[in-house]
Residue frames as qw, qx, qy, qz and C-alpha x, y, z in Angstrom:
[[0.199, -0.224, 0.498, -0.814, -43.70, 81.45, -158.17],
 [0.264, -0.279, -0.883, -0.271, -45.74, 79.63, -156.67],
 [0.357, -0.323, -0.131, -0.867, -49.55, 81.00, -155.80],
 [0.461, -0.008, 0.656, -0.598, -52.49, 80.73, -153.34],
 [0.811, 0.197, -0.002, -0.550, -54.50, 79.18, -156.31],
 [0.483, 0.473, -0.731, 0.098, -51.37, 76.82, -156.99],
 [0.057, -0.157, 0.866, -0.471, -51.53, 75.63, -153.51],
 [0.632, 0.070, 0.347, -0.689, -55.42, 75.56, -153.28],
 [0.858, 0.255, -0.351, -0.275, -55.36, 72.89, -156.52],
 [0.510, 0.262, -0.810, 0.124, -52.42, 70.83, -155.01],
 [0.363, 0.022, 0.774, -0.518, -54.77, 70.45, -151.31],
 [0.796, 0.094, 0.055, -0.596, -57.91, 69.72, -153.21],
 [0.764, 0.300, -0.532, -0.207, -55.85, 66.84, -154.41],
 [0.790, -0.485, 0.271, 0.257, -54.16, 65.89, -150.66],
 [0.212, -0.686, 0.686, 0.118, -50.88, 65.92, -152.53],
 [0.739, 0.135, 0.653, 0.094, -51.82, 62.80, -154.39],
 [0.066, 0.542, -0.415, -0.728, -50.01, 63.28, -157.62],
 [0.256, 0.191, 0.929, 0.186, -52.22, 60.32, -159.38],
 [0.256, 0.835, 0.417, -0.252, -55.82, 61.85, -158.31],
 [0.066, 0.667, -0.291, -0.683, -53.99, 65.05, -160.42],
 [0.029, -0.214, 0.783, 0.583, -52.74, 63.07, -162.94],
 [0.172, 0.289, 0.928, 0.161, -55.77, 61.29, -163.56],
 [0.147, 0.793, 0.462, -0.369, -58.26, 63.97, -163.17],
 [0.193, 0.580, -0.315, -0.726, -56.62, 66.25, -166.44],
 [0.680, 0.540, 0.274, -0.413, -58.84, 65.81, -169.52],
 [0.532, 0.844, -0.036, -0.057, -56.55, 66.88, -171.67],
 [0.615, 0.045, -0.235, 0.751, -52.86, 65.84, -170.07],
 [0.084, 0.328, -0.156, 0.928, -52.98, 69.53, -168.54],
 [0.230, -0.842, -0.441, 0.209, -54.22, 71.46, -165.95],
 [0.162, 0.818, 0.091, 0.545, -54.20, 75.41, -166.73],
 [0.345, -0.918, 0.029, -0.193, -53.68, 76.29, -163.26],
 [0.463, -0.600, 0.652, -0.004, -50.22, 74.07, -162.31],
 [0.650, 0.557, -0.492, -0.158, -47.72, 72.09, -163.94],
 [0.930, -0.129, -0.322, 0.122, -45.77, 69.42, -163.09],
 [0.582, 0.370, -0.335, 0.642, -42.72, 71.33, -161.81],
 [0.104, -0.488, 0.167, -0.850, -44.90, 73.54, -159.81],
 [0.903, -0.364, -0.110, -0.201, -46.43, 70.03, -157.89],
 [0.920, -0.072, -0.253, 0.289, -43.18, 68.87, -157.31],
 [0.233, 0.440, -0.297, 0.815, -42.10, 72.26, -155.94],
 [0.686, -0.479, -0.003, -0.548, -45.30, 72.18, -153.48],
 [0.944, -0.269, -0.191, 0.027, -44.27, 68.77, -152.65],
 [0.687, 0.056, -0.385, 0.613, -41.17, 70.01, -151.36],
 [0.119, -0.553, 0.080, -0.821, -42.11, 72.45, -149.73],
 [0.847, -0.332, -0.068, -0.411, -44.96, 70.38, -148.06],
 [0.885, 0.025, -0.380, 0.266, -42.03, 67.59, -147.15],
 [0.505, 0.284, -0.433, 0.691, -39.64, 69.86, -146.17],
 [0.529, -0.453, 0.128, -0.706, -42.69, 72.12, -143.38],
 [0.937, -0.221, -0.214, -0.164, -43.87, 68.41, -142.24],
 [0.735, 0.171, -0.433, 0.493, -40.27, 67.61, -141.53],
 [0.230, 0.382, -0.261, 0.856, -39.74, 70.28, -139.46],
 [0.707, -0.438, -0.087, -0.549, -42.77, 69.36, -137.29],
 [0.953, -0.117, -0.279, -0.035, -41.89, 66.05, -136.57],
 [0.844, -0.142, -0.325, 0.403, -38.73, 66.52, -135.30],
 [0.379, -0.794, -0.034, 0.474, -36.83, 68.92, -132.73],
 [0.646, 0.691, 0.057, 0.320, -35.19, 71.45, -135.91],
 [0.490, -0.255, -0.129, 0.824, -32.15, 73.24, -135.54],
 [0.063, -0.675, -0.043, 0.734, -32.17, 77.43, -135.92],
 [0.105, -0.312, 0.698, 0.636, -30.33, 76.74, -139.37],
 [0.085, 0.273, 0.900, 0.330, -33.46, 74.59, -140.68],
 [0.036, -0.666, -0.545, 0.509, -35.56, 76.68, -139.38],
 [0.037, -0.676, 0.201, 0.708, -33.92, 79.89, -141.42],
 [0.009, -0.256, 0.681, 0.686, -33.21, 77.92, -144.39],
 [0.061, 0.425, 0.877, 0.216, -36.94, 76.76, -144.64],
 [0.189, 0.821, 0.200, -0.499, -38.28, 80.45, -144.47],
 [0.093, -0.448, 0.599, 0.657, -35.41, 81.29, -147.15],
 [0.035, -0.005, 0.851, 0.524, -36.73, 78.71, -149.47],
 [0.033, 0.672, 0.714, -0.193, -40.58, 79.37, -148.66],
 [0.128, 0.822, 0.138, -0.538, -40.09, 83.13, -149.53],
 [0.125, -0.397, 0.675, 0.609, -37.88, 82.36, -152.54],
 [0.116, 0.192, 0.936, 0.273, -40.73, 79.82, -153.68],
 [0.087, 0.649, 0.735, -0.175, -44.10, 81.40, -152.48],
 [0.268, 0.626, 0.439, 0.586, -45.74, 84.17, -153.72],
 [0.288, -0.639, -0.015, -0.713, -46.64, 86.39, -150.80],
 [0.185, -0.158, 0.714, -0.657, -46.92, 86.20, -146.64],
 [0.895, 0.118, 0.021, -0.429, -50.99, 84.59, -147.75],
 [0.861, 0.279, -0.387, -0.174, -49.41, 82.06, -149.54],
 [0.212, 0.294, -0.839, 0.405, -46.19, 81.12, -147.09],
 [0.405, -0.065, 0.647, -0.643, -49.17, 81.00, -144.02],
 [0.880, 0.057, 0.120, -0.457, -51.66, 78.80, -146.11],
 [0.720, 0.261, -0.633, 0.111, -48.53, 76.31, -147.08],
 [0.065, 0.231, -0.860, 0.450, -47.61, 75.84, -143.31],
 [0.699, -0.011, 0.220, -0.681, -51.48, 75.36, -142.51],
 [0.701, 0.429, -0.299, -0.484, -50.93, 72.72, -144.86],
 [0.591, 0.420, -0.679, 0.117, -48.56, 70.85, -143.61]]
């Protein structure tokens, strides 16, 4: 699942998965893994998309679906679409 503090580390970075990479001391960050950036980043791709262009109903539905399946809570779905 993925959390308001999960999201709050992957804006501090913009979504640059370098700055991340480059900024862990240790190879690691405690708060988010790789699987759980590259679940943000779909998320974030998939919100952005759905701006930009006239969606259908269907995209519409199936990007809540996968936003409540992924996010932790109704906080966390509203601070990923802020986001995007």
């Amino acid at each position: 699942m993925i959390t308001k503090l999960k999201l709050d580390r992957f804006r501090k970075f913009n979504g640059d998965l370098d700055k991340w990479v480059l900024s862990q001391k240790d190879g690691r960050d405690e708060v988010l893994n790789g699987a759980e950036w590259e679940q943000i980043d779909k998320v974030m791709q998939r919100l952005r998309l759905g701006k930009q262009v006239n969606s259908t109903k269907e995209y519409r539905d199936e990007t809540e679906r996968v936003l409540k399946k992924t996010l932790e809570d109704e906080e966390a779905i509203t601070m990923a679409k802020s986001m995007a």
